[in-house]
C-alpha positions as a Markdown table, in Angstrom:
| # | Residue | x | y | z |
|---|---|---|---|---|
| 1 | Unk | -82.1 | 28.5 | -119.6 |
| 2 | Unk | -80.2 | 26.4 | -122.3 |
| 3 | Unk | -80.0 | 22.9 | -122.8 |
| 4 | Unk | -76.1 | 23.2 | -121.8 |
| 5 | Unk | -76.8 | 25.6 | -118.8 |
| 6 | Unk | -79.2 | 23.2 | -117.6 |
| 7 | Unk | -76.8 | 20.3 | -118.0 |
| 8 | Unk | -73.7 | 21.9 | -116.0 |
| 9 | Unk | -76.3 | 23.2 | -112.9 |
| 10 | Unk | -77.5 | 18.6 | -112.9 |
| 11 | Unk | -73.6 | 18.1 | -112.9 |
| 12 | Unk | -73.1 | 20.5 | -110.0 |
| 13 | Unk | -76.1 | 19.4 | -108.1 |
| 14 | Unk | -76.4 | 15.7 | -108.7 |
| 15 | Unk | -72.8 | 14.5 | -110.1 |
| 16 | Unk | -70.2 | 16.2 | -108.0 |
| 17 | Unk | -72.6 | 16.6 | -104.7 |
| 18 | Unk | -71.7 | 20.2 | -103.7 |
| 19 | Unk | -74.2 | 21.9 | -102.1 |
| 20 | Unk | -74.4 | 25.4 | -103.9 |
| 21 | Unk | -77.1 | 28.4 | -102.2 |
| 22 | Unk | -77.9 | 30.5 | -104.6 |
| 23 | Unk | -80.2 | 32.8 | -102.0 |
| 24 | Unk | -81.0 | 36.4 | -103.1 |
| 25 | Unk | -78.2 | 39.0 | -104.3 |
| 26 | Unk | -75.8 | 36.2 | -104.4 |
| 27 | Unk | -73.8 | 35.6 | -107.2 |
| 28 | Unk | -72.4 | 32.3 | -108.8 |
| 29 | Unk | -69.1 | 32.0 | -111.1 |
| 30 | Unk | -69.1 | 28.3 | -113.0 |
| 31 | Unk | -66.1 | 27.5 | -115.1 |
| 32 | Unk | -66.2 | 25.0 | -117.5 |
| 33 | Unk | -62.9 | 23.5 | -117.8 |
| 34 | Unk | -63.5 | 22.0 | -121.3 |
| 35 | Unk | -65.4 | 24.3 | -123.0 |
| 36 | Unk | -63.0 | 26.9 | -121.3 |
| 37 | Unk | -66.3 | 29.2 | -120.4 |
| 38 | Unk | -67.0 | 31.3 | -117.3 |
| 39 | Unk | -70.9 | 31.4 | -116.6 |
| 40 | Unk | -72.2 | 33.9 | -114.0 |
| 41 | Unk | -75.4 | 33.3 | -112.1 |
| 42 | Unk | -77.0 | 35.9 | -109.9 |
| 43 | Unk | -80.4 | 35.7 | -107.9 |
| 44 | Unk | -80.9 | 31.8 | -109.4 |
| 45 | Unk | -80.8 | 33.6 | -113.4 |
| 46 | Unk | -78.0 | 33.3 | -116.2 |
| 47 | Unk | -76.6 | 36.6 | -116.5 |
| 48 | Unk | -73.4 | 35.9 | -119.2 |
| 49 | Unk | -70.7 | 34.4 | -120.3 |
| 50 | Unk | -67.3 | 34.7 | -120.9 |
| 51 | Unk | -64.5 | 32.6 | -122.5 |
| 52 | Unk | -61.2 | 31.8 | -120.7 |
| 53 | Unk | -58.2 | 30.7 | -120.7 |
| 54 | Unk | -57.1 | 27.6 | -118.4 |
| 55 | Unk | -53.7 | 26.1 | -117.0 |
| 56 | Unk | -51.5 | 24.2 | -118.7 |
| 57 | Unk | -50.7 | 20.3 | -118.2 |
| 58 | Unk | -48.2 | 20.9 | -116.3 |
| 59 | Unk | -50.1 | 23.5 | -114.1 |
| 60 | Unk | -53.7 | 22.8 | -114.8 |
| 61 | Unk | -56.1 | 25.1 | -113.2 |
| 62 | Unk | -57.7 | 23.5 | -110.0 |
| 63 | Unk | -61.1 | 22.0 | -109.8 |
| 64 | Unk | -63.6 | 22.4 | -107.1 |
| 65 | Unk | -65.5 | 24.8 | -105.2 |
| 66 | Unk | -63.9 | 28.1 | -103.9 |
| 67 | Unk | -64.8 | 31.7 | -103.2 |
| 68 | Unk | -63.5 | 34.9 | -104.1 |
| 69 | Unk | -61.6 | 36.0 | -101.2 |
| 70 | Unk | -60.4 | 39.4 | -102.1 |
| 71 | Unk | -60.7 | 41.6 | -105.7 |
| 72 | Unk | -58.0 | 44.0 | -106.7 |
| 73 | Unk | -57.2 | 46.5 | -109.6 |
| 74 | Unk | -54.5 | 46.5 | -111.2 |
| 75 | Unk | -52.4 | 44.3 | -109.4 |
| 76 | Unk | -49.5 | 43.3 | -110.9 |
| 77 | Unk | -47.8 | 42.9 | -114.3 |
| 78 | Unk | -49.1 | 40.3 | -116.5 |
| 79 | Unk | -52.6 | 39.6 | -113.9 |
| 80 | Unk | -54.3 | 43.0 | -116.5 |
| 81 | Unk | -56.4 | 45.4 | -115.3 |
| 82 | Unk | -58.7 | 43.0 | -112.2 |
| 83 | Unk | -57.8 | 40.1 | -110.2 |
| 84 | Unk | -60.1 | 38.2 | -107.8 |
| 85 | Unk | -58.4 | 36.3 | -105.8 |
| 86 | Unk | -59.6 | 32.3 | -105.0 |
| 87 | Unk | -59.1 | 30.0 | -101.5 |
| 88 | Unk | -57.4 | 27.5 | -103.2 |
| 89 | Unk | -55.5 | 25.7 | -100.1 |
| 90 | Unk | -52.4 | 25.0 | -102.2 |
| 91 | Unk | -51.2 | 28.2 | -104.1 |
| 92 | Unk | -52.0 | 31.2 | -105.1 |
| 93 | Unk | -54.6 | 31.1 | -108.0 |
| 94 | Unk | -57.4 | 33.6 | -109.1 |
| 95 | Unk | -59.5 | 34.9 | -111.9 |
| 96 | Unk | -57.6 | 37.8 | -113.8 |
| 97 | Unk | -57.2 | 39.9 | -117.2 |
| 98 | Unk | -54.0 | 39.6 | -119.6 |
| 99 | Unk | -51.5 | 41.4 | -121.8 |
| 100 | Unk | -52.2 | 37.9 | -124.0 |
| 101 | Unk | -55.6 | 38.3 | -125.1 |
| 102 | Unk | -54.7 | 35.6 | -127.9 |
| 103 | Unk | -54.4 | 33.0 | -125.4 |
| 104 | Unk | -58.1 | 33.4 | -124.8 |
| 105 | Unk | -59.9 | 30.0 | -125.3 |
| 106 | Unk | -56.8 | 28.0 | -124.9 |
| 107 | Unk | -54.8 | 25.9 | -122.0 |
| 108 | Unk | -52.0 | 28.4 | -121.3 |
| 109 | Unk | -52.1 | 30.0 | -118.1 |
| 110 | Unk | -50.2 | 28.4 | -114.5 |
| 111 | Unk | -53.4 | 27.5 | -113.3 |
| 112 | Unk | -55.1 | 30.8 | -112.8 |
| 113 | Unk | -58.5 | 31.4 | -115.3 |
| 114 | Unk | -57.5 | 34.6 | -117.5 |
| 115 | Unk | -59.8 | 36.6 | -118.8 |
| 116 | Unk | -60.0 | 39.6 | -121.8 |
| 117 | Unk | -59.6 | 42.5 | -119.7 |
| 118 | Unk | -62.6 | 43.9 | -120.4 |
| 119 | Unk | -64.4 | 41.2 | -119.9 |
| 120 | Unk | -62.8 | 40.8 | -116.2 |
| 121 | Unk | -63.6 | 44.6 | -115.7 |
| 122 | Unk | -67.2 | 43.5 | -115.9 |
| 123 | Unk | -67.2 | 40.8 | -114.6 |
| 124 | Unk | -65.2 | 42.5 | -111.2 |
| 125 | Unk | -68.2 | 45.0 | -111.0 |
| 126 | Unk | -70.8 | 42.4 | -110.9 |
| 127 | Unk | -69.3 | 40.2 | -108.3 |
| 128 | Unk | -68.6 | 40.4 | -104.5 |
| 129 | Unk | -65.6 | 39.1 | -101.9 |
| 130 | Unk | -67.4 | 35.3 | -100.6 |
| 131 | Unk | -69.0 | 34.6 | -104.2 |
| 132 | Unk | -68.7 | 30.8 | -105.3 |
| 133 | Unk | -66.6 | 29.7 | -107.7 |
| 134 | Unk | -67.4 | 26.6 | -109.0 |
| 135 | Unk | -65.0 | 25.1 | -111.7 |
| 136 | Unk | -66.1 | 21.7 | -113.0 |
| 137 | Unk | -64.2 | 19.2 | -115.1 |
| 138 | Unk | -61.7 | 16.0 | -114.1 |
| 139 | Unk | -58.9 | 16.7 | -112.5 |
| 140 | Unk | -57.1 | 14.5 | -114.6 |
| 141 | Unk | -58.1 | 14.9 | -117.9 |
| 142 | Unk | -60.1 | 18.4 | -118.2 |
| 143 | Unk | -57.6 | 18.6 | -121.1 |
| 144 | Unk | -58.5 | 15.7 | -123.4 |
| 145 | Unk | -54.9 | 15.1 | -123.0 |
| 146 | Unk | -52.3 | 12.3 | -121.5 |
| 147 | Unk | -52.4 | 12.1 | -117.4 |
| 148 | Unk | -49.6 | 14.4 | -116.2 |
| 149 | Unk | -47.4 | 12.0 | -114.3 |
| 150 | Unk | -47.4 | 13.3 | -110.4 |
| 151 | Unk | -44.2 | 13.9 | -109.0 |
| 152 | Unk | -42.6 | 15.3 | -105.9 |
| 153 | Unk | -43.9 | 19.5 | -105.7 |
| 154 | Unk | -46.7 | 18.7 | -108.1 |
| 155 | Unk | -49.6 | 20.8 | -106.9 |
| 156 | Unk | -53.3 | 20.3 | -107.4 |
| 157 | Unk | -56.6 | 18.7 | -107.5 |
| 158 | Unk | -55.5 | 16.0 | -108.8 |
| 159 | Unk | -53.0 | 15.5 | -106.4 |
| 160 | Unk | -55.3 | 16.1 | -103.3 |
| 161 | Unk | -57.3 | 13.2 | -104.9 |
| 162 | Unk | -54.6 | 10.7 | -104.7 |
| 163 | Unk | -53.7 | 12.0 | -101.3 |
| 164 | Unk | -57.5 | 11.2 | -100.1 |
| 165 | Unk | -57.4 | 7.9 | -102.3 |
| 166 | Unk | -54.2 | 6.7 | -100.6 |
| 167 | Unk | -55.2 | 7.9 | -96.9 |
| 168 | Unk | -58.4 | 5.6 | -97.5 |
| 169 | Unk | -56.2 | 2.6 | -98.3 |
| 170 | Unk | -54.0 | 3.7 | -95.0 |
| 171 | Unk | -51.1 | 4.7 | -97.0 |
| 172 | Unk | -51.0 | 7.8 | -96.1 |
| 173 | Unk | -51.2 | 10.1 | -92.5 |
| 174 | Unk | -50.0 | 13.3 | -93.8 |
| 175 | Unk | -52.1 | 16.9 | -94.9 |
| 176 | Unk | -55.2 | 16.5 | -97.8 |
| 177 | Unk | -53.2 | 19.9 | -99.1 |
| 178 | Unk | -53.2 | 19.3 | -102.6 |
| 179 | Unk | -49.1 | 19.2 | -102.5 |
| 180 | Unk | -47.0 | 16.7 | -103.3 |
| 181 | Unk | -44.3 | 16.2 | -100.4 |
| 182 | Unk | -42.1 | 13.6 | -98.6 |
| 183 | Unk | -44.7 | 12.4 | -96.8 |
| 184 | Unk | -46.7 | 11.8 | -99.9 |
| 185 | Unk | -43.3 | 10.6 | -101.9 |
| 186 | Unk | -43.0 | 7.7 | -99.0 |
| 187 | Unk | -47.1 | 6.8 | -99.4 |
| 188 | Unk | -46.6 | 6.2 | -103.2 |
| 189 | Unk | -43.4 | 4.3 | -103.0 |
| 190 | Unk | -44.8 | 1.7 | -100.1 |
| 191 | Unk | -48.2 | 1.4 | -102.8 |
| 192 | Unk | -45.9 | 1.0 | -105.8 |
| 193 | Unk | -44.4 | -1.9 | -103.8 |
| 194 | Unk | -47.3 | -3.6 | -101.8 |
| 195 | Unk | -48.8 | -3.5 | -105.8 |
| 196 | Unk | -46.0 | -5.0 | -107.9 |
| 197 | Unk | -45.0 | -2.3 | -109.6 |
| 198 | Unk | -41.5 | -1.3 | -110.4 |
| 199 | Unk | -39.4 | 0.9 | -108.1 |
| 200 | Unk | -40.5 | 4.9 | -107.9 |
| 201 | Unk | -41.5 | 7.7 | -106.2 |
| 202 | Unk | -44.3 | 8.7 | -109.1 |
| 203 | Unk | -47.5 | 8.6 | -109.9 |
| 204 | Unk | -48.6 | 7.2 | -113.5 |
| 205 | Unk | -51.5 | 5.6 | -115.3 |
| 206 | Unk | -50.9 | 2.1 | -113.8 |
| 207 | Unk | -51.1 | 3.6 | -110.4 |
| 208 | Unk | -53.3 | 5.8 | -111.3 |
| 209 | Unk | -55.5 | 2.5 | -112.4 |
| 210 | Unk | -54.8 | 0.5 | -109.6 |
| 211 | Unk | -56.1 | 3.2 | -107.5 |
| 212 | Unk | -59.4 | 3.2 | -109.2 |
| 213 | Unk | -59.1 | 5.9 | -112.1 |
| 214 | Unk | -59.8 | 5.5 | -115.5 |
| 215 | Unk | -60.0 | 7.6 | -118.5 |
C-alpha cells in the first residue's frame, strides 16, 4: 500500500474515530475531498481509484460515513449511465456518472460525487447495496476556499456540526438533521447575542470562531 493510502486509512481510524469493518467480501468506497479521488477497498486490499468531481461552495458534498443504499441504471437525465444512492439524512445525494465529463476533478456538482461514466459502470459492478462510504475532508474548508456563510435552508455537514456544537452549549433543542431551520435560526440569533456580536440570523467566521473552529 502507498504512503498516501496508508495515510487516509490512520485518518479514518485514528483522526475521525469511525469504526470501519472491513470483514471478508466487503467492500470500502473512500473519497478524498481534496484530492477529489474515490479509492475502493475490498477484502482489506486497494483495488483502484478514480477521480471525481465534488459539490460546490455553495452545495459542498457531505462528509462522513454512509452506505450505499440502493444502485440504479440509468436513472435520470444528467446522473449518466449508474447511480448509487447514499443515506445522507438531509438530501438526496449519491455517487453517479455525467454528460460533463470535463468537470471531472473539479468542485462542480450540488453535492453528489460524479463520476466518468465508465468509470461508475465499473465501479457499480464491483460494489454492493450496504457498502461504506467514507468521504473524509472538513466540512468547512474541504475546498481551500472562504467558509460559506450558513444561512436559513443551508444543508450539510457543516451545518449538523454547528447544530451539535450549539446543542452542547444548550442553545439548541431541535433535530441534529443537518438542516438549517427556524429552530436553528432562533439558536444562532440568542448565541449571536449572549456573545456580542451584531444582530443576525447567520452563521460566519466570528461565530464560527467563537464556537471553537478555526481554519
Amino acid at each position: 500500500m502507498s504512503r498516501k493510502l496508508l495515510v487516509i486509512f490512520l485518518i479514518l481510524m485514528f483522526s475521525l474515530n469511525f469504526k470501519v469493518s472491513l470483514a471478508s467480501n466487503k467492500n470500502i468506497i473512500i473519497i478524498e475531498a481534496r484530492s477529489r479521488t474515490l479509492y475502493l477497498f475490498s477484502d482489506n486490499k486497494y483495488i483502484k481509484k478514480y477521480p471525481v468531481a465534488l459539490g460546490d461552495l455553495e452545495t459542498p458534498t457531505p462528509i462522513g460515513k454512509f452506505k450505499i443504499t440502493f444502485m440504479r441504471k440509468n436513472w435520470g437525465s444528467g446522473f449518466g449511465s449508474r447511480f448509487l444512492g447514499l443515506n445522507v439524512p438531509w438530501g438526496m445525494y449519491g455517487i453517479h456518472g455525467t454528460n460533463k465529463p470535463g468537470s471531472i476533478g473539479s468542485y462542480a456538482s450540488h453535492g453528489c460525487i460524479r463520476m466518468l461514466n465508465r468509470h461508475v459502470e465499473d465501479l457499480y459492478e464491483r460494489v454492493n447495496p450496504g457498502d461504506q462510504v467514507i468521504i473524509l475532508g472538513n466540512p468547512f474548508t474541504y475546498q481551500a476556499e472562504p467558509w460559506r456563510q450558513l444561512v436559513v435552508g443551508s444543508k450539510g455537514s457543516d451545518v449538523l456540526i454547528i447544530q451539535e456544537l450549539l446543542k452542547l452549549k444548550g442553545y439548541y433543542p431541535g433535530p441534529l438533521d443537518g438542516i438549517f431551520g427556524p429552530q436553528m435560526e432562533k439558536a444562532v440569533v440568542k448565541f449571536r447575542n449572549d456573545y456580542g456580536l451584531p444582530y443576525d440570523n447567520r452563521v460566519n467566521r466570528k461565530m464560527y470562531h467563537l464556537l471553537g473552529i478555526s481554519s
